[in-house]
TORMI-410472 format. One record per residue (C-alpha): residue in three letters; x, y, z. Coordinates in pm, whole numbers, plus 50000, padded with zeros to 5 digits. Example, Ala and Ser with C-alpha at 12.3 -4.5 7.8 and 13.67 -1.06 7.14 Angstrom:
<rs>
ala512304955050780
ser513674989450714
</rs>
This chain:
<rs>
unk930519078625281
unk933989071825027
unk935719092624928
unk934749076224597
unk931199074524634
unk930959109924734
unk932759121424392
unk930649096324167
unk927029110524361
unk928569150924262
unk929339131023909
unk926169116123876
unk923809146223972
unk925879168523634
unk927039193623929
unk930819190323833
unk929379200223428
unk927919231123560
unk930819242923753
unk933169237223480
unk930489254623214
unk930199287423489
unk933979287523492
unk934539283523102
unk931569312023051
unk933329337423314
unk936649334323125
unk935059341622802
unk933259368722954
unk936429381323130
unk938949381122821
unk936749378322516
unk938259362022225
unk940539385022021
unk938139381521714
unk935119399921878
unk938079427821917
unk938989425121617
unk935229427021434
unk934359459421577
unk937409470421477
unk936539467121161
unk932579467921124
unk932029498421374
unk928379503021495
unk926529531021258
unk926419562021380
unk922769572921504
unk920989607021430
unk917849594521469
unk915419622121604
unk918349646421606
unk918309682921563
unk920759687721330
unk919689717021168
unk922899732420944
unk925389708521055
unk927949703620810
unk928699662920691
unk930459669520390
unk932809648520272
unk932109624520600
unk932299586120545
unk928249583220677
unk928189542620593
unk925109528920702
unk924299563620929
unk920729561321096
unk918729598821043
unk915579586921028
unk913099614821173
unk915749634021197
unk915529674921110
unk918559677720886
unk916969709520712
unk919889730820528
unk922639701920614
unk925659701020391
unk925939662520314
unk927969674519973
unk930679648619848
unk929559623220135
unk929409584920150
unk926129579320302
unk925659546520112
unk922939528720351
unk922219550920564
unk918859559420647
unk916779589820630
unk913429576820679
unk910799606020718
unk913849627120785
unk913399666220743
unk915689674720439
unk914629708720321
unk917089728820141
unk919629700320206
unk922779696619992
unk923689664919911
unk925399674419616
unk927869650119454
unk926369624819755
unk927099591519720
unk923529576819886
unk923589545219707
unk920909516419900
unk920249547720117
unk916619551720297
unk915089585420180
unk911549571820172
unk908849597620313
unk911559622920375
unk910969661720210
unk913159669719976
unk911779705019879
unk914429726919779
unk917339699319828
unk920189696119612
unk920609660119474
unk922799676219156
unk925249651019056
unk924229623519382
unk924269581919315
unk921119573019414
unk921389537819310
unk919069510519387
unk917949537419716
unk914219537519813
unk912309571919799
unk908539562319808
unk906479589819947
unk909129614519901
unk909019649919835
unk910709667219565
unk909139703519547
unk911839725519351
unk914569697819434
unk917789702119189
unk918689667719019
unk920759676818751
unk923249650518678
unk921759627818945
unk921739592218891
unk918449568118984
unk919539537018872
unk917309508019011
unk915819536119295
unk912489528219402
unk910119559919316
unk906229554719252
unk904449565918947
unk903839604319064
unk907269609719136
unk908829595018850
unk906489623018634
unk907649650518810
unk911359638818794
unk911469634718465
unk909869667318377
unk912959683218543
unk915459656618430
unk918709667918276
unk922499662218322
unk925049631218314
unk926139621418662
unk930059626218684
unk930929596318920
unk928459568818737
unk928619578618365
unk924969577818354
unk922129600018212
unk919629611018477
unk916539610818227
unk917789576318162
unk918349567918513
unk914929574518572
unk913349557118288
unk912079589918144
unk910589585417772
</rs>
């Protein structure tokens, strides 16, 4: 066999195609192109709590963006002055937490307990709390816009409703719909 003919059987049977797609893949894979670098540079991962014990621990003031605590026991956590907007606290364990002056907008709260939580002064804009509780939970100045809250809730929120929020401008009887 040629020379030739040996090179145009390898051509024909897609072999040289394969060698040259390994070799492109393992340079990729060896020096990845400066934009991957760059995005996590930028979009870090979210930090993950979920099933924690975090009893006490102190997050105020923490930039929490898009934070996963769902199931999480966060009972008596400071989360005061915080930007937890998206995070998630599914079925999370917030008694007596203070999220005071909280900044949970399109947060997760839905079936979490509340009971005894501060939410005084917190955006809780367009967040989901279905199946929440809210047994002696401060809201003063708290603001609900576009939160999702079923019928039960909204009652017992708006019996307790009082305050402006200081960050939005907004009413929290109004926030809530409240008549």
């Amino acid at each position: 066999m040629k020379k030739r003919e040996f090179f145009q059987a390898i051509a024909s049977k897609g072999l040289w195609r394969a060698i040259a797609l390994l070799w492109v893949a393992a340079i990729v894979g060896l020096f990845p192109p400066p934009v991957l670098a760059q995005a996590t540079k930028y979009y870090p991962p979210p930090l993950s709590y979920s099933h924690a014990q975090l009893s006490g621990q102190d997050f105020s003031g923490k930039q929490l963006y898009s934070a996963e605590f769902a199931n999480a026991n966060l009972e008596f956590a400071n989360f005061s002055d915080a930007d937890a907007q998206g995070a998630i606290f599914s079925a999370a364990n917030l008694i007596g937490v203070n999220f005071h002056g909280a900044n949970l907008t399109n947060a997760m709260l839905d079936q979490a307990d509340l009971t005894e939580a501060d939410l005084g002064d917190a955006v809780l804009v367009e967040t989901i709390l279905l199946g929440s509780l809210f047994e002696d939970t401060q809201i003063e100045g708290a603001d609900f816009s576009d939160a999702l809250l079923d019928g039960a809730q909204l009652r017992q929120l708006c019996a307790i409703a009082s305050g402006v929020n200081s960050q939005t401008g907004v009413e929290t009887r109004y926030s809530l719909g409240c008549r």
